[in-house]
DONUMAR-866485 format. One record per atom (N, C-alpha, C): residue number from 1; residue in three letters; atom name; y, x, z. Coordinates in steps of 0.001 Angstrom, whole numbers, plus 500000, padded with zeros to 6 digits. Layout:
BEGIN
+-----+-----+----+--------+--------+--------+
|   k |   r |  a |      y |      x |      z |
+-----+-----+----+--------+--------+--------+
| NUM | Ala | CA |      Y |      X |      Z |
...
+-----+-----+----+--------+--------+--------+
This chain:
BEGIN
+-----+-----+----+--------+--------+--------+
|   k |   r |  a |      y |      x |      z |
+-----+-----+----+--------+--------+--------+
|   1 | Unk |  N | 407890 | 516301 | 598487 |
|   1 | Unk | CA | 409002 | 516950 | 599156 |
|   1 | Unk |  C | 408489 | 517638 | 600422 |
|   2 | Unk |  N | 408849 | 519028 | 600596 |
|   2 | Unk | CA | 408415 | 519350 | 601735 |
|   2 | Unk |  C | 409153 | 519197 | 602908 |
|   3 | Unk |  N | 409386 | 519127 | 603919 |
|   3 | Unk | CA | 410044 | 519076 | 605513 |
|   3 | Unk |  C | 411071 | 519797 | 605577 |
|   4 | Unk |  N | 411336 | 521102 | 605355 |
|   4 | Unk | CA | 412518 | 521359 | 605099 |
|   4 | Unk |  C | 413699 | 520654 | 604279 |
|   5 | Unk |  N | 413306 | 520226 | 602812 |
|   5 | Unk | CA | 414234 | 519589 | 601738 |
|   5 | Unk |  C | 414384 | 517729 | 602606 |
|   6 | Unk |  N | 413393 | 517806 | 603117 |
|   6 | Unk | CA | 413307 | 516378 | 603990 |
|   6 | Unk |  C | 414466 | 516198 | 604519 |
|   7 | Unk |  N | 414580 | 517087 | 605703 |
|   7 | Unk | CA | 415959 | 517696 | 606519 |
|   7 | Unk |  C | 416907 | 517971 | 605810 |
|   8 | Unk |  N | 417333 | 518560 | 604797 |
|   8 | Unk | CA | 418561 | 518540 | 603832 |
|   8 | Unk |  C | 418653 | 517469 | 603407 |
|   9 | Unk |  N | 417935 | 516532 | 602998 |
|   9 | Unk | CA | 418678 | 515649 | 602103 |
|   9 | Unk |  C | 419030 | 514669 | 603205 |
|  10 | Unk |  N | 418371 | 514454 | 604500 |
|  10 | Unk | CA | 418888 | 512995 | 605384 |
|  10 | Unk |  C | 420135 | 513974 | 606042 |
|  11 | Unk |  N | 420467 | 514976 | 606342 |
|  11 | Unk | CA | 421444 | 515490 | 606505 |
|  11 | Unk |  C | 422489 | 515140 | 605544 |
|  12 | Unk |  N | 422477 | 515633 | 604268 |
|  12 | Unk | CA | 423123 | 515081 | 603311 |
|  12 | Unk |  C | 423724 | 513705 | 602989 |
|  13 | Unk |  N | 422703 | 512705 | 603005 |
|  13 | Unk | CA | 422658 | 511405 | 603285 |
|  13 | Unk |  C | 423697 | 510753 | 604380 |
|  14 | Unk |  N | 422906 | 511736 | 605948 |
|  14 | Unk | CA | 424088 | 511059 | 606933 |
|  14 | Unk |  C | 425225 | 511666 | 606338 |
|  15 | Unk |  N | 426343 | 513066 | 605881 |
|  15 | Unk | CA | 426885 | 513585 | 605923 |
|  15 | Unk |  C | 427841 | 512532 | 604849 |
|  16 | Unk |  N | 427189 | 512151 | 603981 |
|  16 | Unk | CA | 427858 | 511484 | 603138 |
|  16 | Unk |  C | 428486 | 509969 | 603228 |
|  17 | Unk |  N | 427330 | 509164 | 604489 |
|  17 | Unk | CA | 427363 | 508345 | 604884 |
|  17 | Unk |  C | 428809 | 508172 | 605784 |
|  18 | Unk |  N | 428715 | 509554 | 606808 |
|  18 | Unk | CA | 429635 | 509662 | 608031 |
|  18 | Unk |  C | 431378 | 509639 | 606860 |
|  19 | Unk |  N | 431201 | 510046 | 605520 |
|  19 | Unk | CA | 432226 | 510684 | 604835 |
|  19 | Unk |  C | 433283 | 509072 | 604039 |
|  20 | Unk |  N | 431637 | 508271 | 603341 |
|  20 | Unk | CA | 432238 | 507113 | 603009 |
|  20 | Unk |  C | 433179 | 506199 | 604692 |
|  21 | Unk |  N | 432387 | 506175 | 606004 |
|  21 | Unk | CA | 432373 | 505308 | 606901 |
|  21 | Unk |  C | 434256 | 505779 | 607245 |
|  22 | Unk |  N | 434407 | 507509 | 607349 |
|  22 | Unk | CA | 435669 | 507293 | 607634 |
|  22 | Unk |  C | 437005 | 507136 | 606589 |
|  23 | Unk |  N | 436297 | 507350 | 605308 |
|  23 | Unk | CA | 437554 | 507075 | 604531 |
|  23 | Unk |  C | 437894 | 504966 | 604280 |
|  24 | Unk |  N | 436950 | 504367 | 604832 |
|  24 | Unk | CA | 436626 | 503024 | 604917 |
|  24 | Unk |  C | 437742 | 503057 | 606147 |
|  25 | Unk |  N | 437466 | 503672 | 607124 |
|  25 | Unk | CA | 438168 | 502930 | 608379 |
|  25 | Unk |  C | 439685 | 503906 | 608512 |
|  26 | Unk |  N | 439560 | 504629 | 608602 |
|  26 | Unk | CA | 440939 | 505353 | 608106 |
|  26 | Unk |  C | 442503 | 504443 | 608083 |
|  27 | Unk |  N | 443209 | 504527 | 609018 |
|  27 | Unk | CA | 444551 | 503601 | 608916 |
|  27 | Unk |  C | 445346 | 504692 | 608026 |
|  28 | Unk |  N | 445820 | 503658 | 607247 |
|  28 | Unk | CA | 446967 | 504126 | 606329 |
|  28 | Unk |  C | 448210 | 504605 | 607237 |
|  29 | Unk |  N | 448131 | 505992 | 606517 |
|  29 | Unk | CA | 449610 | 506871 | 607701 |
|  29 | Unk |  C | 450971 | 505863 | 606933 |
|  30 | Unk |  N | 451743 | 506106 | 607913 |
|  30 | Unk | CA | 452797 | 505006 | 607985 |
|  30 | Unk |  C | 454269 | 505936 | 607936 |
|  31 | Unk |  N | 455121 | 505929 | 607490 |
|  31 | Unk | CA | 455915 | 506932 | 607278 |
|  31 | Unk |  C | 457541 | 506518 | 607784 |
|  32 | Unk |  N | 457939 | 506611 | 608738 |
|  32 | Unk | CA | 459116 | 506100 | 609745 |
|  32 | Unk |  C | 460411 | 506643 | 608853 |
|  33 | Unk |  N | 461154 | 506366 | 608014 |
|  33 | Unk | CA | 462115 | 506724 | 607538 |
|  33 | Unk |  C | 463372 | 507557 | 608597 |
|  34 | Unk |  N | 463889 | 508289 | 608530 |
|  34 | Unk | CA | 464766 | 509274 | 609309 |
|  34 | Unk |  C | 466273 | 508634 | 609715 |
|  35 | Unk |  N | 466635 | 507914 | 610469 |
|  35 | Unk | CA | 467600 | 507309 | 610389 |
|  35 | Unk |  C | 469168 | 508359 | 610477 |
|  36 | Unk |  N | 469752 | 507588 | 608887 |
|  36 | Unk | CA | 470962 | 508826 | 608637 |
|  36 | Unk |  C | 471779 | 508265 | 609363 |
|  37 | Unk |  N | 472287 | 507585 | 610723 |
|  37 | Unk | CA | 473832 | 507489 | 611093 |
|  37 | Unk |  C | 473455 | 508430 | 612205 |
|  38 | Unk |  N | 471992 | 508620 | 612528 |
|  38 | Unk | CA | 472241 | 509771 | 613613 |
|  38 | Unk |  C | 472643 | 511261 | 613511 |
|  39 | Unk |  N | 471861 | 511408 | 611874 |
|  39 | Unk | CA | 472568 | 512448 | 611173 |
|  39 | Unk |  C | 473695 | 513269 | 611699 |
|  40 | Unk |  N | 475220 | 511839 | 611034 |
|  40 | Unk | CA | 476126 | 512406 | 611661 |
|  40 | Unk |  C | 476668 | 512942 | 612768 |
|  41 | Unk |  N | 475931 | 512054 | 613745 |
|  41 | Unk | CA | 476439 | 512161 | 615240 |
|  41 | Unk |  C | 476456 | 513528 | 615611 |
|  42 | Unk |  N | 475054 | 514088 | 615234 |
|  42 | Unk | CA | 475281 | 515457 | 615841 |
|  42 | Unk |  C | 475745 | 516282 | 615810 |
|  43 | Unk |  N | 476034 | 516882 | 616804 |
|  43 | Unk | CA | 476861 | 518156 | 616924 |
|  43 | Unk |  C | 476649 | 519720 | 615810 |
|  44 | Unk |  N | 477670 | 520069 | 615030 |
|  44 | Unk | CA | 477047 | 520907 | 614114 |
|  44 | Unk |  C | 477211 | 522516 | 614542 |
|  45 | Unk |  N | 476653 | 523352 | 614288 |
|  45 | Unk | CA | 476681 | 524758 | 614409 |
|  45 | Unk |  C | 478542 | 524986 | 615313 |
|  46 | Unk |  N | 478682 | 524882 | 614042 |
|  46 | Unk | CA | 480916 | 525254 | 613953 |
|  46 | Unk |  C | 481096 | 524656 | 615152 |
|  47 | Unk |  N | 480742 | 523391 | 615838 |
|  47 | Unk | CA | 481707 | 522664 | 616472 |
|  47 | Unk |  C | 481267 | 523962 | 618097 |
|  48 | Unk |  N | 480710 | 524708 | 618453 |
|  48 | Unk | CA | 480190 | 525105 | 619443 |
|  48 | Unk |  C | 481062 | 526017 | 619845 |
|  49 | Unk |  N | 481217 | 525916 | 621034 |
|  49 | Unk | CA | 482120 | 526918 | 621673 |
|  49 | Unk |  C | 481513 | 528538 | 622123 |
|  50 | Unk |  N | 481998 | 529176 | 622065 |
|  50 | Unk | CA | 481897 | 530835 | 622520 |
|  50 | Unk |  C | 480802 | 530808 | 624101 |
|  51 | Unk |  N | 481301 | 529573 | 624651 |
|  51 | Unk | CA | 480448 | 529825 | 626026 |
|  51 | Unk |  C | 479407 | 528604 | 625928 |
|  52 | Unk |  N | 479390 | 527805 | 624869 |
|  52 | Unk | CA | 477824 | 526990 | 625070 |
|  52 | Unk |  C | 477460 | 528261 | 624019 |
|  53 | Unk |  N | 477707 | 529120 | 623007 |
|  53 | Unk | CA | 476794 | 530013 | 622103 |
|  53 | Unk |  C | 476282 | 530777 | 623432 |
|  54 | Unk |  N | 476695 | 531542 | 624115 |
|  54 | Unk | CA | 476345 | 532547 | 624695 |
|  54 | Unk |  C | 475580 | 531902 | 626246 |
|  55 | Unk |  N | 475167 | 530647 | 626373 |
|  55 | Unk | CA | 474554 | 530018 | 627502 |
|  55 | Unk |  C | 473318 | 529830 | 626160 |
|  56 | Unk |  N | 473255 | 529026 | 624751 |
|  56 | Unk | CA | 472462 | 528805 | 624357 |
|  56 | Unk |  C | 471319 | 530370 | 623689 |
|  57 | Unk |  N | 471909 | 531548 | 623861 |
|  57 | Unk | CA | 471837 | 532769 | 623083 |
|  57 | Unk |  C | 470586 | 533559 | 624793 |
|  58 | Unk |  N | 471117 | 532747 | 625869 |
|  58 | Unk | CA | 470882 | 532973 | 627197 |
|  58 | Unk |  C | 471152 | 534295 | 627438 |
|  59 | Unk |  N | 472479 | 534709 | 627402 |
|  59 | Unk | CA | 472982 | 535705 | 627942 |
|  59 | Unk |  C | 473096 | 535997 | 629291 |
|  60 | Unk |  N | 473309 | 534257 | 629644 |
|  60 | Unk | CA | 474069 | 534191 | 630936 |
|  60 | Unk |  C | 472672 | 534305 | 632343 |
|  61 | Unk |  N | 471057 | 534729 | 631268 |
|  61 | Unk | CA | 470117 | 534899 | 632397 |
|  61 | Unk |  C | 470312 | 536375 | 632913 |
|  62 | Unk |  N | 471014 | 537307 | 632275 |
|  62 | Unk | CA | 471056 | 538445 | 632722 |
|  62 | Unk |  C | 472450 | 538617 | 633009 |
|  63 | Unk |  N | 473220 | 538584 | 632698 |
|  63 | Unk | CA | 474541 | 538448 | 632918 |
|  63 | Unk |  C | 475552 | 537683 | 633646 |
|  64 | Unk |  N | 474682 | 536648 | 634311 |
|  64 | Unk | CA | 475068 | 535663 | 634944 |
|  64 | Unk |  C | 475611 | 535167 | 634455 |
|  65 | Unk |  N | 475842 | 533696 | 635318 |
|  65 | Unk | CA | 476366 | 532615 | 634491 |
|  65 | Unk |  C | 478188 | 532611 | 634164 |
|  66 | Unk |  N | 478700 | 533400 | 635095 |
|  66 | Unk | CA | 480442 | 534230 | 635231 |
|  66 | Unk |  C | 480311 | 535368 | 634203 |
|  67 | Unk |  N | 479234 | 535934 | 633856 |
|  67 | Unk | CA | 479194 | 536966 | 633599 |
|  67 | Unk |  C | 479374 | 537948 | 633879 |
|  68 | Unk |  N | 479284 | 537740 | 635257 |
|  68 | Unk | CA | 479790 | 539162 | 635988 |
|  68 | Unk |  C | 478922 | 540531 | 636995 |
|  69 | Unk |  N | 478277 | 540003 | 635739 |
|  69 | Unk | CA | 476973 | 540941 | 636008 |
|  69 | Unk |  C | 475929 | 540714 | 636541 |
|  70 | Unk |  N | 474509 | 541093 | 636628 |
|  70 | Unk | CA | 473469 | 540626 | 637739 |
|  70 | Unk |  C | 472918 | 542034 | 638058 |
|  71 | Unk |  N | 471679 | 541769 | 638585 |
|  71 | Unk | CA | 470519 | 543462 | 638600 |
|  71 | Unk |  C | 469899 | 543473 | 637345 |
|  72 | Unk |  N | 469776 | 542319 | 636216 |
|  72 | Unk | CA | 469303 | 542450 | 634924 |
|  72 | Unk |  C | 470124 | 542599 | 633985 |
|  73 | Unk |  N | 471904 | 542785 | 634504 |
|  73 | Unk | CA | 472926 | 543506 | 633007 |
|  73 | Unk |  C | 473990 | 543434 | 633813 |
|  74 | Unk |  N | 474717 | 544193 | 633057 |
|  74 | Unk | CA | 476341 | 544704 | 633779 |
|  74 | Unk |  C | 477196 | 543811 | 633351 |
|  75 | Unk |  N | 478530 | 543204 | 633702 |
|  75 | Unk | CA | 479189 | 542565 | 633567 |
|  75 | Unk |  C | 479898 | 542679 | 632127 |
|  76 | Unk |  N | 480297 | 541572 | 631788 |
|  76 | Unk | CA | 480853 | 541801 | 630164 |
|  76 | Unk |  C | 481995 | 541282 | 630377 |
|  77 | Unk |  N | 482824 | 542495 | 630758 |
|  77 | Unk | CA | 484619 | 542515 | 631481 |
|  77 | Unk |  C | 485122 | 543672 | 630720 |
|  78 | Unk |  N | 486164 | 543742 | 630270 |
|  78 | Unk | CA | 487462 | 544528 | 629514 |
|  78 | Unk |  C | 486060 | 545175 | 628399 |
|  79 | Unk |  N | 485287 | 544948 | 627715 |
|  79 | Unk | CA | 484558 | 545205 | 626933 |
|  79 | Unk |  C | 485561 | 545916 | 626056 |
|  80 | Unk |  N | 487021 | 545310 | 625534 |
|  80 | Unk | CA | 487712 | 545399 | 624636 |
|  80 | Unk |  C | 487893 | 547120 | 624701 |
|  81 | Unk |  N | 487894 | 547639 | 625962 |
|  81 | Unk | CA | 487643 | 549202 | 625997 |
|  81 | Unk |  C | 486666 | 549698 | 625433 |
|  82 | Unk |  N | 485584 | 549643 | 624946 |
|  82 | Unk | CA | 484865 | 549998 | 624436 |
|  82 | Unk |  C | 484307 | 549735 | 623091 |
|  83 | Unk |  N | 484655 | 548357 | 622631 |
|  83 | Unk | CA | 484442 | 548118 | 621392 |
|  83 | Unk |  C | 485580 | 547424 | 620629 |
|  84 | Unk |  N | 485208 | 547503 | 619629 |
|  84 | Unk | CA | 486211 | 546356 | 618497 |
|  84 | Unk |  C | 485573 | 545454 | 618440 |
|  85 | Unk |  N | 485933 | 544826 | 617186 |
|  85 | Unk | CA | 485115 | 543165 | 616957 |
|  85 | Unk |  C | 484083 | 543265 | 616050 |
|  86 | Unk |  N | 484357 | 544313 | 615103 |
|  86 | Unk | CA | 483230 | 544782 | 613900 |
|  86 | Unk |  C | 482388 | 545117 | 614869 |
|  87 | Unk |  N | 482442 | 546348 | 615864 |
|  87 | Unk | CA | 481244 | 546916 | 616300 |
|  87 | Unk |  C | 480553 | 546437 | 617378 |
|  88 | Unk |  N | 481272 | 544867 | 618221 |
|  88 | Unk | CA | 480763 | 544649 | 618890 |
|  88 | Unk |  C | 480004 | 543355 | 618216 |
|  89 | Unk |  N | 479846 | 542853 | 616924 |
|  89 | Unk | CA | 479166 | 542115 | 616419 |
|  89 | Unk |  C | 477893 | 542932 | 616301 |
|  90 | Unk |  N | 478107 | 544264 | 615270 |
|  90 | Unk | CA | 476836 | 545453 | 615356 |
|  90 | Unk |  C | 476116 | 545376 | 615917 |
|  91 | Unk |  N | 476670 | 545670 | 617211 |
|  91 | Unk | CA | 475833 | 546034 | 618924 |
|  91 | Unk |  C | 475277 | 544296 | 619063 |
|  92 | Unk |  N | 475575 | 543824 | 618907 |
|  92 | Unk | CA | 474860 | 542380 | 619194 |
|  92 | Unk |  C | 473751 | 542145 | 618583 |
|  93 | Unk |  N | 474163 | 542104 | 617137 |
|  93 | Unk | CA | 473279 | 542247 | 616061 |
|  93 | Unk |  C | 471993 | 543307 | 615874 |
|  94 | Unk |  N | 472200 | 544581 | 616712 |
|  94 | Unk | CA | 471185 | 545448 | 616779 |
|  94 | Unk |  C | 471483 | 546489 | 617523 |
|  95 | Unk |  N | 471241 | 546042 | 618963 |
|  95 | Unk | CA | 471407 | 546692 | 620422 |
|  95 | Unk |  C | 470893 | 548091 | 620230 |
|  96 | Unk |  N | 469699 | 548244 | 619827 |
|  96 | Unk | CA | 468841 | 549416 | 619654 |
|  96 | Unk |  C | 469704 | 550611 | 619241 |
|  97 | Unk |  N | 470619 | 550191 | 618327 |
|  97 | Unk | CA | 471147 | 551165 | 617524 |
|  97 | Unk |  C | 472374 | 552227 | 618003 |
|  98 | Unk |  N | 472616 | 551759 | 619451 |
|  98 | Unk | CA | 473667 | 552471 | 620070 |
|  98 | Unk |  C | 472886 | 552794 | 621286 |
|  99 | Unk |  N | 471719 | 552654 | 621486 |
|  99 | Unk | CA | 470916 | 553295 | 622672 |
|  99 | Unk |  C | 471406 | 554914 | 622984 |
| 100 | Unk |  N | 471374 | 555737 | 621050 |
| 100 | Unk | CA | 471617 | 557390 | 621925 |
| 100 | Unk |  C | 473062 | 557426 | 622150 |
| 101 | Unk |  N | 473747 | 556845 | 622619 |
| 101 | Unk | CA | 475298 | 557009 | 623367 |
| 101 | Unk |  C | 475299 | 557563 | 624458 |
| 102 | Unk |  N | 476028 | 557989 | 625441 |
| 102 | Unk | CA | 475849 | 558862 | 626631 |
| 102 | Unk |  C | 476069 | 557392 | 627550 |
| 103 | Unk |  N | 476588 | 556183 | 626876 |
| 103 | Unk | CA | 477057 | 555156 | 628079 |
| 103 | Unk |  C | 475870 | 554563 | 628082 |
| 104 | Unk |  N | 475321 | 554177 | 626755 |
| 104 | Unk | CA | 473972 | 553195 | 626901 |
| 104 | Unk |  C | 472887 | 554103 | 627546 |
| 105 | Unk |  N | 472937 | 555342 | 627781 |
| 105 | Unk | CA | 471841 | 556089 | 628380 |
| 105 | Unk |  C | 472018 | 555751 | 629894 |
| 106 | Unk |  N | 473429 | 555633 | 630791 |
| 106 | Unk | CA | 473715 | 555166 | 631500 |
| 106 | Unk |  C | 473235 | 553999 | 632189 |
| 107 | Unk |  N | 473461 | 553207 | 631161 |
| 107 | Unk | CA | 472729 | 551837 | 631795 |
| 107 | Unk |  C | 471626 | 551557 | 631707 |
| 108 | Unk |  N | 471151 | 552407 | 630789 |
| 108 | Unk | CA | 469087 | 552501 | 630958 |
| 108 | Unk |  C | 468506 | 553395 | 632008 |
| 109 | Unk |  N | 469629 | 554133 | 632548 |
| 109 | Unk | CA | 469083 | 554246 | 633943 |
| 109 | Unk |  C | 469688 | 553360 | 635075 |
| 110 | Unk |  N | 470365 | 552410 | 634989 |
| 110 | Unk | CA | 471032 | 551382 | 635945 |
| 110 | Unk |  C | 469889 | 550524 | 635716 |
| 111 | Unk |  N | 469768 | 549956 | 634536 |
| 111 | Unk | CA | 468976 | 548870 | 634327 |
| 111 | Unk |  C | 467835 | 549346 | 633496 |
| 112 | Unk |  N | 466655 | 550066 | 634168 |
| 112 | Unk | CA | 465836 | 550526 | 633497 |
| 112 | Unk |  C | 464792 | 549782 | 632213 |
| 113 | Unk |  N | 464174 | 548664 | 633343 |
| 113 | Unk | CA | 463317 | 547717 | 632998 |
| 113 | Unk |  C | 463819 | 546573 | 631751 |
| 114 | Unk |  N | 464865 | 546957 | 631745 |
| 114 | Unk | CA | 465896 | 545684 | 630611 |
| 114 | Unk |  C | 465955 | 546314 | 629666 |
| 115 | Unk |  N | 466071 | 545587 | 628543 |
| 115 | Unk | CA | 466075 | 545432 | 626907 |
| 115 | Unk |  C | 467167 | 544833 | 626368 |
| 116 | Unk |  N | 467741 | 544535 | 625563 |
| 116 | Unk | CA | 469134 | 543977 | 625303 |
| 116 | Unk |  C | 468489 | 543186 | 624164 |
| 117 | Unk |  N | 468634 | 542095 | 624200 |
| 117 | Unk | CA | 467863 | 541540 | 622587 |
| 117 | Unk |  C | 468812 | 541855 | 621355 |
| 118 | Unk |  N | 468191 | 541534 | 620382 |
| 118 | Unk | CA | 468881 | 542006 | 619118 |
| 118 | Unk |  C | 469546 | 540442 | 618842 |
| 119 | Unk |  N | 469896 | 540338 | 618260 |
| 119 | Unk | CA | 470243 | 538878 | 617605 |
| 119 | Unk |  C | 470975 | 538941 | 616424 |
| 120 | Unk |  N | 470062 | 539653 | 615050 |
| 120 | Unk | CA | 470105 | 539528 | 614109 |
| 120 | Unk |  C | 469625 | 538478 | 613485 |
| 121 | Unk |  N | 469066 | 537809 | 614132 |
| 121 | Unk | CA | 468593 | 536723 | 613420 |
| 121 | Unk |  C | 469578 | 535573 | 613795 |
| 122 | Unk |  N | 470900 | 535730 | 614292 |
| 122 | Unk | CA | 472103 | 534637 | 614931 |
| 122 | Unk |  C | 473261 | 534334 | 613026 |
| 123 | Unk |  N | 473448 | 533560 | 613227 |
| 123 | Unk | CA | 474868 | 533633 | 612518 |
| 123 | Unk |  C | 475780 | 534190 | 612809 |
| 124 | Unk |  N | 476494 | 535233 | 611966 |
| 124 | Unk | CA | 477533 | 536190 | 612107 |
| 124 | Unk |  C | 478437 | 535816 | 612691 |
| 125 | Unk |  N | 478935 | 534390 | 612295 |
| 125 | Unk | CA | 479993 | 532971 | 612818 |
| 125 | Unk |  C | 479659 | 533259 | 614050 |
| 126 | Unk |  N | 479157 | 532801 | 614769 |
| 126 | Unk | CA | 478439 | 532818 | 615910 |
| 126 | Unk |  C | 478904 | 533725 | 616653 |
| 127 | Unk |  N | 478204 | 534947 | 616156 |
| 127 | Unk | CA | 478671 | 536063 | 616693 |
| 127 | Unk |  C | 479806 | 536443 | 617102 |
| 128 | Unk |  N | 480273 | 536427 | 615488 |
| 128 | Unk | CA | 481939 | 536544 | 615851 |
| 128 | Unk |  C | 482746 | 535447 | 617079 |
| 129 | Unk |  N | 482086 | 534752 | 617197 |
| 129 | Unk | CA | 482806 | 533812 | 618226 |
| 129 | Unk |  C | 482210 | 534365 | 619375 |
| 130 | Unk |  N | 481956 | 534761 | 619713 |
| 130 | Unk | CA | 481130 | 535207 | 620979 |
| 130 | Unk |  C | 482026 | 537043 | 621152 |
| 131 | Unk |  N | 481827 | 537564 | 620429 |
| 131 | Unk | CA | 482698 | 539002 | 620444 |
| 131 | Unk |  C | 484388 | 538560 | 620752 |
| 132 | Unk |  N | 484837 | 537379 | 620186 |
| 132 | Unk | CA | 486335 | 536740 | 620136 |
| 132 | Unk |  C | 486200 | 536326 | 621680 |
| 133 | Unk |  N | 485437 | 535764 | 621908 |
| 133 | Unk | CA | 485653 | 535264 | 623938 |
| 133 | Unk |  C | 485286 | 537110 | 624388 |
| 134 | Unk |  N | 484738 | 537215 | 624433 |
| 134 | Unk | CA | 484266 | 538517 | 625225 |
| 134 | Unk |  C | 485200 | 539772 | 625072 |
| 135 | Unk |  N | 485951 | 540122 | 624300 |
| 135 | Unk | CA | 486943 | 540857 | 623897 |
| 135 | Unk |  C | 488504 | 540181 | 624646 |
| 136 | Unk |  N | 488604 | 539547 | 624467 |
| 136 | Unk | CA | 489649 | 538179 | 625060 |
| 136 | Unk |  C | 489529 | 538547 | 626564 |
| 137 | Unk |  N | 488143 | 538742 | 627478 |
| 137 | Unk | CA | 488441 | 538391 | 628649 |
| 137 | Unk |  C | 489159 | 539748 | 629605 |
+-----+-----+----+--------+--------+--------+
């Protein structure tokens, strides 16, 4: 055997060695069953109100927590002037899409640096509950 194959095979050797040693010592994973009465307890989607959605959605970092506007978004007051409930789900759902308006051009020069998130990825439910308080106020 020459010195090189020398070196491969005690490599090999330890490699195989190191391979038996940890499947030997290895603790058996242990598997904690999920306890179902907590299940119920929790609070589900539906049960959420219009103003924990729109604190959890974090509206209220730009909009404040009144909503009555900050330097990072304009207040979301008599909205009902401007939208319905279909289109203000839309606009929630995909802000981008009413950017060329003459009003949203407006507020991209009020609030340059700001973005409006999309929240297509929300439940419509959701939504709609959130357009139902905001239309309302």
């Amino acid at each position: 055997m020459t010195k090189p194959q020398i070196w491969i095979a005690s490599f090999l050797a330890l490699f195989i060695l190191l391979f038996i040693l940890q499947r030997v010592t290895k603790e058996e994973e242990k598997f904690m069953p999920i306890p179902t009465e907590n299940l119920t307890n929790q609070p589900s989607k539906e049960n959420f109100s219009a103003q924990d959605l729109i604190a959890n959605f974090g509206c209220t970092n730009c909009h404040g927590i009144d909503l009555e506007g900050t330097k990072l978004g304009p207040e979301l007051k008599d909205i009902s002037k401007n939208f319905g409930r279909g289109e203000l789900i839309t606009y929630l759902r995909n802000p981008g899409s009413f950017m060329g308006s003459e009003r949203f051009q407006k507020y991209r020069e009020q609030y340059p640096s700001v973005i409006m998130p999309n929240f297509g990825n929300k439940d419509v439910k959701d939504l709609g509950k959130i357009a139902d308080y905001l239309l309302a106020r």
